[in-house]
C-alpha positions as CSV (number, residue, x, y, z in Angstrom):
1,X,9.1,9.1,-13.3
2,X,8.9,5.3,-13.1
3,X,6.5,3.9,-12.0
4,X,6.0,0.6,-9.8
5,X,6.3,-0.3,-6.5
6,X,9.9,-0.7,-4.1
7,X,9.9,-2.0,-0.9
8,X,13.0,-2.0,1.5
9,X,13.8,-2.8,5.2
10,X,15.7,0.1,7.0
11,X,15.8,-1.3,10.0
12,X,16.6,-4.9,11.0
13,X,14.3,-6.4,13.6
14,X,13.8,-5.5,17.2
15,X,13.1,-7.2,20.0
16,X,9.7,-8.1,19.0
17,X,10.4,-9.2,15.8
18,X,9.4,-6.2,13.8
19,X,11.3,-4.7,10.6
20,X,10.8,-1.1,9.9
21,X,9.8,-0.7,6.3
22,X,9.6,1.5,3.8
23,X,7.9,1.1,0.5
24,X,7.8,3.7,-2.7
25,X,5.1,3.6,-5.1
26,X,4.6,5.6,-8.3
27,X,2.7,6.1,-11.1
28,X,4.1,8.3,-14.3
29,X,2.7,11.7,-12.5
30,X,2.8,11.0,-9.3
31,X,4.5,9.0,-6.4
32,X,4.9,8.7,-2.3
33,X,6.3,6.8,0.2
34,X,5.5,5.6,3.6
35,X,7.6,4.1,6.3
36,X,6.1,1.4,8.6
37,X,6.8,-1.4,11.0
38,X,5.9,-5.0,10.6
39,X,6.9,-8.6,10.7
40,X,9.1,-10.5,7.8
41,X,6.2,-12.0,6.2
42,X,3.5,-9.1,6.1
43,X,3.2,-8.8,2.5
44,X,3.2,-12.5,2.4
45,X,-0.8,-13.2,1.7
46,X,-0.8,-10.4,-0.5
47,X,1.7,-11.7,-2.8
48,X,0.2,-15.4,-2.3
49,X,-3.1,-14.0,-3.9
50,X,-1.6,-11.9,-6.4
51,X,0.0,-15.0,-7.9
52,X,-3.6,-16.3,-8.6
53,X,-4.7,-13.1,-9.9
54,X,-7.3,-12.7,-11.6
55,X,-9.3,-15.3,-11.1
56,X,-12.3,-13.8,-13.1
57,X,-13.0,-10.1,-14.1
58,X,-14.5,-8.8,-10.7
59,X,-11.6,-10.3,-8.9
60,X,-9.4,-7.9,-6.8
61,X,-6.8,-8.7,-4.2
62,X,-6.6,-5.7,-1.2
63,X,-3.4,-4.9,1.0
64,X,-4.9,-2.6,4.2
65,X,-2.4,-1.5,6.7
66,X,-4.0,0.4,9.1
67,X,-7.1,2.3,9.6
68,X,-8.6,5.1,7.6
69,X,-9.8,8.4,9.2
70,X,-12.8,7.1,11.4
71,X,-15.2,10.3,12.0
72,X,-12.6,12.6,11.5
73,X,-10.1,11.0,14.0
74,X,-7.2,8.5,12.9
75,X,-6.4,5.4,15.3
76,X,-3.7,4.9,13.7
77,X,-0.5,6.1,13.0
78,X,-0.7,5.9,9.2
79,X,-2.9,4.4,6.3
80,X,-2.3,2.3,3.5
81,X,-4.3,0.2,0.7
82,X,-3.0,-1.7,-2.5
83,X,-6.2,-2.6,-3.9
84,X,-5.5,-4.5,-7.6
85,X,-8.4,-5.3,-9.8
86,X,-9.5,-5.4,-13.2
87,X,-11.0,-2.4,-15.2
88,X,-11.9,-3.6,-18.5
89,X,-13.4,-6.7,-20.0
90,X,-9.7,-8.0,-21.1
91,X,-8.6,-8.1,-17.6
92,X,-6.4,-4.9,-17.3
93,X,-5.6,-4.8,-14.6
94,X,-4.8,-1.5,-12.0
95,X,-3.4,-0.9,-8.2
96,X,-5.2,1.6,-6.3
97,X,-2.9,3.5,-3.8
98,X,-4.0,5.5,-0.9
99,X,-1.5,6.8,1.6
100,X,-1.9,8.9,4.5
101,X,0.8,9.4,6.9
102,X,-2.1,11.1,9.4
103,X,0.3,13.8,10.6
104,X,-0.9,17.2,12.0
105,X,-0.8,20.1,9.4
106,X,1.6,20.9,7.9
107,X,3.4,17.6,7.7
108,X,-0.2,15.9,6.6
109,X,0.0,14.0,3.8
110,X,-2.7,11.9,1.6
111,X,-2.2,10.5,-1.6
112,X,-4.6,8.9,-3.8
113,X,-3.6,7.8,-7.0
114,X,-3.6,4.2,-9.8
115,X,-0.4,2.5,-11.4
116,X,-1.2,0.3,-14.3
C-alpha cells in the first residue's frame, strides 16, 4: 500500500458554494477515506502553515473537521484531524489521522493511525 494523502472533488459546487470532497489517506498497513463537504479553500490555512513547517521542534500544524464524540454523542456528521508534528530531535516529522464517519453499527467506522 502507498501511502500519502489524495484529495478530490466529486461534486462541483452547489448552490451554496460547497464542493463535496473526498480525501484518501494511508499509511504502509493501513488506510481510509472520508467524503465531506466544504468550500474551495478549506484546506487553504492548513497548507499555508505547512509551508512554514516546522518552525521549531514542538511545532505542529492541526487540520480539525468536525467534532469528536462529545459524552458519547456525535454532533456531527463525521470527524477528522491531520495533526503533523515532529517526533525526534532531527525534526521527523509525522501526520496523525483520525477518522470517524460516526455511523450507527454496523457501518461505524474509526480509524486511528500515523504516515511518516
Amino acid at each position: 500500500m502507498r501511502q500519502g494523502i489524495k484529495i478530490k472533488v466529486i461534486r462541483e459546487p452547489d448552490d451554496d458554494g460547497t464542493f463535496k470532497f473526498e480525501i484518501n489517506l494511508a499509511n504502509e498497513e493501513t488506510s481510509t477515506s472520508l467524503q465531506f463537504w466544504g468550500y474551495g479553500d478549506n484546506f487553504k490555512e492548513f497548507g499555508d502553515r505547512l509551508t512554514d513547517f516546522p518552525k521549531t521542534i514542538k511545532d505542529n500544524v492541526t487540520y480539525e473537521l468536525g467534532e469528536d464524540k462529545n459524552n458519547g454523542q456525535p454532533k456531527w456528521a463525521y470527524y477528522m484531524l491531520l495533526n503533523v508534528f515532529c517526533f525526534d530531535s532531527a525534526g521527523q516529522s509525522v501526520i496523525k489521522v483520525i477518522v470517524d464517519n460516526h455511523a450507527d453499527i454496523p457501518g461505524y467506522q474509526r480509524s486511528e493511525f500515523y504516515i511518516n
